[in-house]
C-alpha positions in Angstrom: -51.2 -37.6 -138.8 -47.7 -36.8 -137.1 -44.7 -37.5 -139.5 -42.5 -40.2 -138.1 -39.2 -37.6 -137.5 -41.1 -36.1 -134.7 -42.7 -39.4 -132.8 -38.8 -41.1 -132.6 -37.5 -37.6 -131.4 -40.0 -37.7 -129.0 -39.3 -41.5 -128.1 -35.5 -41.1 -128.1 -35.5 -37.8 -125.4 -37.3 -39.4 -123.0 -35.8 -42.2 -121.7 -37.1 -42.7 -118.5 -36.0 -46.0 -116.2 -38.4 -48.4 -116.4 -38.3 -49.1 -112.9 -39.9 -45.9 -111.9 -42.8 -46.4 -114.4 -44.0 -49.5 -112.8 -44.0 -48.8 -109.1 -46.9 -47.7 -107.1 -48.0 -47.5 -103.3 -50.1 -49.7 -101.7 -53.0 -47.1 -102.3 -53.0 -46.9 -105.6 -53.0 -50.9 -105.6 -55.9 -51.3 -103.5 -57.6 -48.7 -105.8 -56.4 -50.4 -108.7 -58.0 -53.6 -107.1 -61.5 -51.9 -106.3 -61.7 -50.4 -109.5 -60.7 -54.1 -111.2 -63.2 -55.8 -109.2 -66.5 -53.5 -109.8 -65.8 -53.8 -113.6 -65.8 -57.5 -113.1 -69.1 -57.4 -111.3 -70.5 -54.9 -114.2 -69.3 -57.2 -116.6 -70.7 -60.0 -115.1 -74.3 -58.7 -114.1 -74.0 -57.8 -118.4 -73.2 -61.3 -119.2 -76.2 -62.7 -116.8 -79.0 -59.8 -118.8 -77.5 -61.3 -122.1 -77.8 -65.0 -120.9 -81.4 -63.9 -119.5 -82.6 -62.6 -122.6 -80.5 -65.2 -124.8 -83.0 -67.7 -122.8 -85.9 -66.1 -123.7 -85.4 -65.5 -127.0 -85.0 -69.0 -127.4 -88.1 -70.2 -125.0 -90.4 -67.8 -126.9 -89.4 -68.9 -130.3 -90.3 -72.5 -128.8 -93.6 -71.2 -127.1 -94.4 -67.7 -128.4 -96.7 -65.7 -126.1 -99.9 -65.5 -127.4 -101.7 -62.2 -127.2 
């Protein structure tokens, strides 16, 4: 653990405008975009195996395979 003197030392010293944090090019936003977009499509294509399996779960409880 850090003791609290040194993390509002290290808070206080930097006081950066906030302006500058936030700005980026045009390049970085249309990575930004791309990267946004393929972690919605993961997390999507996750959702759809879950639903999948969710279904059938739920149609073999109803008709269990028979072996």
């Amino acid at each position: 653990f850090m003791n609290p003197e040194s993390v509002s030392s290290t808070t206080t010293s930097s006081t950066i405008p906030k302006t500058l944090e936030f700005r980026i090019t045009s390049e970085q936003c249309d990575i930004l975009q791309y990267q946004l977009t393929a972690v919605n499509f993961a997390l999507n294509q996750l959702a759809f195996i879950v639903f999948l399996f969710v279904v059938y779960s739920i149609i073999n409880s109803i008709y269990p395979i028979e072996t």
